[in-house]
N, C-alpha and C positions, 0 to 999 in steps of 0.2 A: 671493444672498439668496433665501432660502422663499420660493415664492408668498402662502403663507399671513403671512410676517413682511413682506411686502411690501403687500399687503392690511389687513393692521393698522397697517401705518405708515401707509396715506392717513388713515386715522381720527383716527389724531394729531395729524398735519397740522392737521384743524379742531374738535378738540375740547378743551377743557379736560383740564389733567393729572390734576386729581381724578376727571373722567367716564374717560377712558384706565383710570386705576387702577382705578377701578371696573367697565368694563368686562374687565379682564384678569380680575380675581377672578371676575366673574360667568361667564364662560367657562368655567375652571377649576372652578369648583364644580358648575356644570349639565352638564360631561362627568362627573366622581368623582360623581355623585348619581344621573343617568341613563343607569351603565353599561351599552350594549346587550347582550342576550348570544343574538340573534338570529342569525341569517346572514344573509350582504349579499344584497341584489337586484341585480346587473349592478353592484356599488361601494355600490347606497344601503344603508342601514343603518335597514332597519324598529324601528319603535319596538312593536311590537306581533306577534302569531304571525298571517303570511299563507302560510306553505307551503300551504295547501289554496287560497287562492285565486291562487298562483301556479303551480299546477299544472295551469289551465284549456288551458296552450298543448297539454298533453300531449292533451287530446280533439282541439285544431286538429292536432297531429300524425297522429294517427289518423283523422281525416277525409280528411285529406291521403292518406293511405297506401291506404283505399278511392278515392279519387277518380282515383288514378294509374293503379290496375286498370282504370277505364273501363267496367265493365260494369255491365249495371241490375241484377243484386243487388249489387253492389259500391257505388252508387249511394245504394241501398239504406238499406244500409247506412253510407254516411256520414249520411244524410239521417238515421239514428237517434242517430248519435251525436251531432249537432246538436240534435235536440230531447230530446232525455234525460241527456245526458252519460257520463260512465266516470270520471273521475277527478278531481271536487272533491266535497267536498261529500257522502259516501258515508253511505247510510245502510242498514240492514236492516228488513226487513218480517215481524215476528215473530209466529208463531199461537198463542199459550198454550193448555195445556191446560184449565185453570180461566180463569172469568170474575174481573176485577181486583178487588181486593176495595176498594179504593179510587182517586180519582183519581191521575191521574199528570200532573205540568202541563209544560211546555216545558222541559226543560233539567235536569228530575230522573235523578239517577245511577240510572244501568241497568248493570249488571256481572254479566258473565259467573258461574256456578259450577264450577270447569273441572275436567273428572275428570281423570285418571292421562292425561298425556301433555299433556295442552290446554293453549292460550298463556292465558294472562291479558288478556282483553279488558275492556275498560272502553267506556262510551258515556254519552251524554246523550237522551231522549227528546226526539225531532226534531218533536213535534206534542203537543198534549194529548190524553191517552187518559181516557175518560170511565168510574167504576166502574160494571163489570156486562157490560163489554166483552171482548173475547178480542185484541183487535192492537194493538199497540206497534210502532210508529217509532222506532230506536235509532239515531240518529248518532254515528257510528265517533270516539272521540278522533284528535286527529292531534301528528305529533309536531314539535318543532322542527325536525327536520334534514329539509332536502326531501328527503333521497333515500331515505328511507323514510318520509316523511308520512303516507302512511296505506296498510296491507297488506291491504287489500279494498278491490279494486277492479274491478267486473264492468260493474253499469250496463247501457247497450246498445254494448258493448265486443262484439267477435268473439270466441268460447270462445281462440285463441292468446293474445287479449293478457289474460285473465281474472288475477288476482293473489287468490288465493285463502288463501293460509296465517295469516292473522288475520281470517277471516271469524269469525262467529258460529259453531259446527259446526252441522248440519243436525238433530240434535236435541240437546237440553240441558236445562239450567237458568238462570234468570236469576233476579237478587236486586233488585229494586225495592222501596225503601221498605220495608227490613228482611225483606219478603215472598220468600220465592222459588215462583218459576212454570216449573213444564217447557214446553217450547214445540218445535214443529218450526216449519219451513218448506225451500225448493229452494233453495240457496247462489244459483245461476246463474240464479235467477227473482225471488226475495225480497231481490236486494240492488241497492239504486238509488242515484241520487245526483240532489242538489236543487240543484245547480248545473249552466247549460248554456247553451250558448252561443245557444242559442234565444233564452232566458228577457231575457239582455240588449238583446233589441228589445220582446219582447213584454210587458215591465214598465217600458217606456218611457216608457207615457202617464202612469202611475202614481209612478213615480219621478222622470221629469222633466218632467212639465208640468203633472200636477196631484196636489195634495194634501202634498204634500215643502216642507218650508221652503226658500224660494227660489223654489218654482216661478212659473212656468214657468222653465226655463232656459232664459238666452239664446242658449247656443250648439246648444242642441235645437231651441230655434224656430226657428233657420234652415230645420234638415232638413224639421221636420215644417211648417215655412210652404212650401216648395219640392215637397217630395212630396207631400203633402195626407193621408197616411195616419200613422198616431203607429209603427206597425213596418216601416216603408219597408224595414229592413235584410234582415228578415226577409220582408218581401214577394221584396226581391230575391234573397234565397238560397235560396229554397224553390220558388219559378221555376226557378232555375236548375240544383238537384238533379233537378227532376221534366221539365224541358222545358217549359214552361209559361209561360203570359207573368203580368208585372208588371200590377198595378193602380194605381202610382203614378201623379203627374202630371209634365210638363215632360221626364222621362226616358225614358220606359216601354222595356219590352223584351220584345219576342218570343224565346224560345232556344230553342223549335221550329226557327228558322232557326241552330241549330249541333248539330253532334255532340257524343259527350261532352267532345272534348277543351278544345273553347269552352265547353262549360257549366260544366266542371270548373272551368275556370280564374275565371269569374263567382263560380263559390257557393265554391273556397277563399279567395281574396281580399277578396269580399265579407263574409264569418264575420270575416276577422283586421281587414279594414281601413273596414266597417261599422259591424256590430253591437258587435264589442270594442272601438272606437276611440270611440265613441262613452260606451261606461262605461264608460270609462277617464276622460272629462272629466265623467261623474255622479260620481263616489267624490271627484273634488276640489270638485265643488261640494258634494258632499252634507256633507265635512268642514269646509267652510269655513258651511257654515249649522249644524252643530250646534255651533261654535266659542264658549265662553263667553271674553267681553272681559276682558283682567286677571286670568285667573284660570290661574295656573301649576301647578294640581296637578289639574285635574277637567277636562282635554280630554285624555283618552285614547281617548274614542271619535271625536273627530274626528281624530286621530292614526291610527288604526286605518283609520279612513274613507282617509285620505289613503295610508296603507302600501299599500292594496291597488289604490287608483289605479296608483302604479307598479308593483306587483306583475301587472297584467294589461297594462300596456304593457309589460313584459319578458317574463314567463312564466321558468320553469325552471328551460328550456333555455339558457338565456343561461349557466347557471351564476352564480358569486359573485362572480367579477369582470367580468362581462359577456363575456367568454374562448368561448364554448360559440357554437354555431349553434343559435339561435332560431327562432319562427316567428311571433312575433306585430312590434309597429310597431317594437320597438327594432332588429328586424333588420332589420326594413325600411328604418330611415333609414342602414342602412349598407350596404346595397345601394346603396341611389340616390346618397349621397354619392362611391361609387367611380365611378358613370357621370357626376357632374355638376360632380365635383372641387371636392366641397364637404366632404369627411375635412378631421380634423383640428384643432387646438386655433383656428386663423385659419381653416378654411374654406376652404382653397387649394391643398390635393391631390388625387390619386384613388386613395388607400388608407387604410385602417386605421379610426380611427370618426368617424362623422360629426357633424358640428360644431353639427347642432341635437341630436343626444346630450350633448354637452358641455352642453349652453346648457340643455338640461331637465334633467337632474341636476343641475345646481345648482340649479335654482329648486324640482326635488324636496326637496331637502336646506336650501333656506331655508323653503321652507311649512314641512316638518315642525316644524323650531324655531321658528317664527311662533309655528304651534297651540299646540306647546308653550308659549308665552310669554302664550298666551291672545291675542294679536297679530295679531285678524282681519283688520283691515284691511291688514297686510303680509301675510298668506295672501293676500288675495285679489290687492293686486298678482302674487304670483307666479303664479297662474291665470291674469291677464290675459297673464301673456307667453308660460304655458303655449300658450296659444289661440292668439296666433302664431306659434309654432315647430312645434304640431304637422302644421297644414299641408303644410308645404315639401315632405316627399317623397311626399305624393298629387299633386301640384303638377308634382314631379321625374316621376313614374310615367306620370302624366298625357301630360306631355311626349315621355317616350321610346316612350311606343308611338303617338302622334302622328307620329312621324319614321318610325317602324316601317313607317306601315301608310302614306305620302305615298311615292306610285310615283315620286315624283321622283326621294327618296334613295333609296330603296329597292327597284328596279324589277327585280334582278337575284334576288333573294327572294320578292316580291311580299308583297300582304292576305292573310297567312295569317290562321284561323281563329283560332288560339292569339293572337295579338298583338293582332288585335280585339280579343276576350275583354278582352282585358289591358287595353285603352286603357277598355273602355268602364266597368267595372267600379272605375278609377282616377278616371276620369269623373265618376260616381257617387256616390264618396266625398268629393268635393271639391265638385260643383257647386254645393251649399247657401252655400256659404263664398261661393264668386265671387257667386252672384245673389243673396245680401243686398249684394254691394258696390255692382255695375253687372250687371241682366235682358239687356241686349242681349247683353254679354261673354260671359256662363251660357249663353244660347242660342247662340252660336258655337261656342263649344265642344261643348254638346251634338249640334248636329246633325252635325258633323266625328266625333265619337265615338259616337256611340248604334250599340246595336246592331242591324244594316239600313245603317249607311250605305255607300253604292257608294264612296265617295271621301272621302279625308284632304287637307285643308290645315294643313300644317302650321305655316307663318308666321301664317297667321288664328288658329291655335288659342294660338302664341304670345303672338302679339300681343293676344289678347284676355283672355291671363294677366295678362301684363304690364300692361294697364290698370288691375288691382285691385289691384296687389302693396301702395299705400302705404295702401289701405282696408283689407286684410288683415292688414296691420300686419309685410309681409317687404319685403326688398331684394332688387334682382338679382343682390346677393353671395352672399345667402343660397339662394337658387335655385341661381345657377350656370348652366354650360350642358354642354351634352350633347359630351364630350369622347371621343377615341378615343385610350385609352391605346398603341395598335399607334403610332398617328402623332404621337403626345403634341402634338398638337392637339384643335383644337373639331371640330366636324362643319359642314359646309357651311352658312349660316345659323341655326345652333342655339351661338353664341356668346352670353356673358351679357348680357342687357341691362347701360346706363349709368343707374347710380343718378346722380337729380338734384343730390345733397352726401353728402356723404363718411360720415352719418349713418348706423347700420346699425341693425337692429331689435335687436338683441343688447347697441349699444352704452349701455343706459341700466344694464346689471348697473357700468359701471364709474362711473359715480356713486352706486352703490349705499349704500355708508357713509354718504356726507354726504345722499342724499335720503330715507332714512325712520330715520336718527338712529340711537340707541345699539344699540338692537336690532337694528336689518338690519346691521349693519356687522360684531354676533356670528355673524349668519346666515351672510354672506360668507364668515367662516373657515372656518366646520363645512361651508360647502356647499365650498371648494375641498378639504377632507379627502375626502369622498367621491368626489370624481372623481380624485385624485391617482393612483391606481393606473391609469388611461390615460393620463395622462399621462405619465408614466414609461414605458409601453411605447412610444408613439409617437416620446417623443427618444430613445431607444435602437436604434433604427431596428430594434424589435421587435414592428410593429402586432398590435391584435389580430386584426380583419379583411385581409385582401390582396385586390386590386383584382381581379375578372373582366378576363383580358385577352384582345385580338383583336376582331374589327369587332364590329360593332352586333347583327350578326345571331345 
């Protein structure tokens, strides 16, 4: 029997045969009405056009790729492409010849006049330009298909990676508002982009804590009650490009005391599993607070909202069926489920995808038909559980460079620079979580991990997980423990804790039909359609991901 025919029969089971029929119809009609004709994100199937904000991972790429060079213009230079970006968001900076002869407001067509030879450019005015003025802000249309999304792409990009053959040309004509205006400007000086991975901490206090329906959010107040500063991410990353210390509290960090290779590894980490982790969980609140109640035809913009939350936990690079190597969290949980033998549809391998992938794709794919059903309060359950599964592998990450840097196990390697980095930075990302559970727990950790300390416990640092795990809303299962695929064993002490019943944080999707009724029970179906395609690789004995193997080190 289908997953999915299997899944509708529990609904059976307690429902009336007239509500059954009626929900088979309703199924049926709200997939023929809201034909997607998007491309999938890692399997989800956006309801709305997010290639440009799925394309964020490509600047994390490219940060990465300066930071690996190690040098201070190399440094630099990633440090630019953090605050300015290269590839969302693209727009041009245009000088007309004549002043406008009238206003131009947010979002008026701007199109190229293209002589003998020229592409056909289209844009939207990115700002309002006031008549009597000479500059226009043009953002670049983008296309559905990501792999040509948008064909200017410069930004604070290094001249190799510059994508210049749909730029504006360097002089022209432009036609706004029946008007046409000649205009020059410098392709590689006058073309920017107004998304960046900066701006997701530094729009923080404003998006999530004050002035945004909902605000404050609850899972921001964590960070910004722990750190004391509302861009803590950004405090952390821009330290750590520059050498510089933190001005947070409870954490802080001096990276004066590392070379580039510790610093590198603080500010790429910190950019994916920070600053982007973080607005990855503002786009679902922000979706779920513009969500009008009952009303199934006028929540596209919390749909949207909701597309591009998943869109910046995947990026890409993931590709369509999540197939591709990524660089933002969805890779990341599948890294850490090969070290903690948490892959998998149960949670109980160490290969292929990880089992809190499974568990947030579907709760991606019930939010989405929630919004759509105007069905806020079932959105929002599915953020609550969001909020526990995303944890787990800062949790996982946390953990392995714990064992890493504890000369116990590890004595034959030693406290490299690189693994600090790693622990304290995973630290970082998580400590918020643990010290709204239990202060004392958060401070163990921290001082085991902060960067400066001479010495790792690893058991203290466990054990101080482990006391928040039923506050945080995970299991020991869902953790896992830190396994060595060479000796298809655990590691010395780093076996999973014993959950107290056999209850798992994942187990409430299987009462899902019968607990929030006709509608979530539709969700169920459509959320097992979207993950079906890993499924299918994993019993095939076809994973997408394959496990790192050989020791720890």
């Amino acid at each position: 029997m289908k997953l999915t025919t299997k899944l509708f029969a529990v609904f059976v089971a307690v429902s009336p045969l007239s509500t059954v029929a009626q929900t088979r119809a309703g199924v049926a009609n709200l997939i023929q009405s809201r034909e997607l004709s998007y491309e999938k994100i890692a399997g989800y199937e956006p309801g709305s056009q997010v290639t440009d904000h799925n394309a964020i991972d490509k600047d994390q790429a490219s940060i990465e790729k300066q930071i690996k060079k190690g040098t201070a213009d190399s440094f630099k230079i990633a440090q630019n492409i953090y605050e300015n970006g290269g590839h969302s968001k693209s727009y041009a900076v245009l000088t007309l010849d004549n002043n406008l002869e009238t206003v131009v407001n947010k979002k008026d067509a701007v199109k190229l006049v293209p002589q003998a030879g020229e592409p056909s450019i289209e844009g939207k005015a990115y700002a309002k330009a006031e008549a009597g003025t000479k500059t226009v802000l043009v953002q670049y249309s983008t296309s559905d298909t990501q792999d040509e999304w948008v064909k200017c792409r410069v930004g604070a990009l290094p001249a190799e990676e510059h994508e210049l053959s749909e730029c504006f040309p360097a002089n022209g004509t432009v036609s706004i508002g029946g008007k046409e205006y000649p205009y020059t400007y410098v392709q590689t000086e006058g073309n920017k982009n107004g998304r960046h991975i900066k701006g997701f901490s530094t729009a923080a206090r404003a998006k999530m804590y004050e002035g945004c329906t909902g605000c404050p959010f609850s899972e921001y107040s964590k960070y910004y009650n722990y750190y004391g500063v509302f861009d803590y991410a950004n405090n952390w990353i821009t330290a750590a490009l520059t050498g510089g210390s933190t001005s947070i509290n409870n954490f802080p960090a001096d990276f004066s005391k590392y070379e580039s290779i510790g610093r590198g590894e603080a500010a790429k980490k910190g950019t994916a599993y920070m600053a982007i982790y973080m607005y990855v969980i503002r786009e679902f609140y922000d979706a779920i607070g513009d969500c009008k109640v009952g009303c199934i035809n006028c929540n596209d913009d919390p749909v949207h909202a909701w597309d591009e939350g998943v869109a910046f936990y995947s990026g890409s690079l993931e590709g369509t069926d999540g197939g591709g190597s990524g660089k933002l969290l969805h890779q990341l949980a599948d890294k850490r489920c090969a070290n903690f033998k948490t892959c998998g549809t149960s949670g109980n391998v160490a290969e292929g995808i990880a089992k809190v992938n499974y568990d947030l794709f579907a709760e991606f794919a019930q939010g989405q038909f929630n919004l759509l059903q105007g069905n806020c309060a079932g959105a929002q359950v599915n953020l609550d559980r969001i909020l526990k599964h995303m944890p787990v592998p800062l949790i996982q990450g946390t953990l392995r460079y714990a064992y890493k840097t504890d000369l116990k196990y590890n004595s034959a390697v030693g406290r490299t620079e690189k693994s600090m980095a790693e622990g304290a930075v995973f630290a970082a990302a998580v400590l918020p979580v643990v010290h709204a559970c239990n202060a004392d727990a958060a401070k163990t950790i921290a001082d085991n991990m902060k960067v400066g300390a001479t010495t790792t416990d690893f058991k203290a640092v466990k054990k101080a997980f482990e006391s928040t795990y039923k506050c945080i809303g995970v299991t020991c299962k869902d953790v896992g423990g830190l396994f060595n695929t060479a000796s298809n064993d655990y590691y010395g002490d780093a076996s999973p804790c014993k959950d107290s019943s056999n209850s798992s944080s994942s187990s409430s999707n299987k009462g899902l039909a019968i607990g929030l009724g006709v509608t979530a029970a539709v969700v169920g179906v459509l959320a097992v359609g979207s993950i079906m395609y890993m499924a299918k690789r994993e019993k095939s004995g076809n994973p997408v991901f394959a496990a790192e193997k050989g020791d720890l080190s």
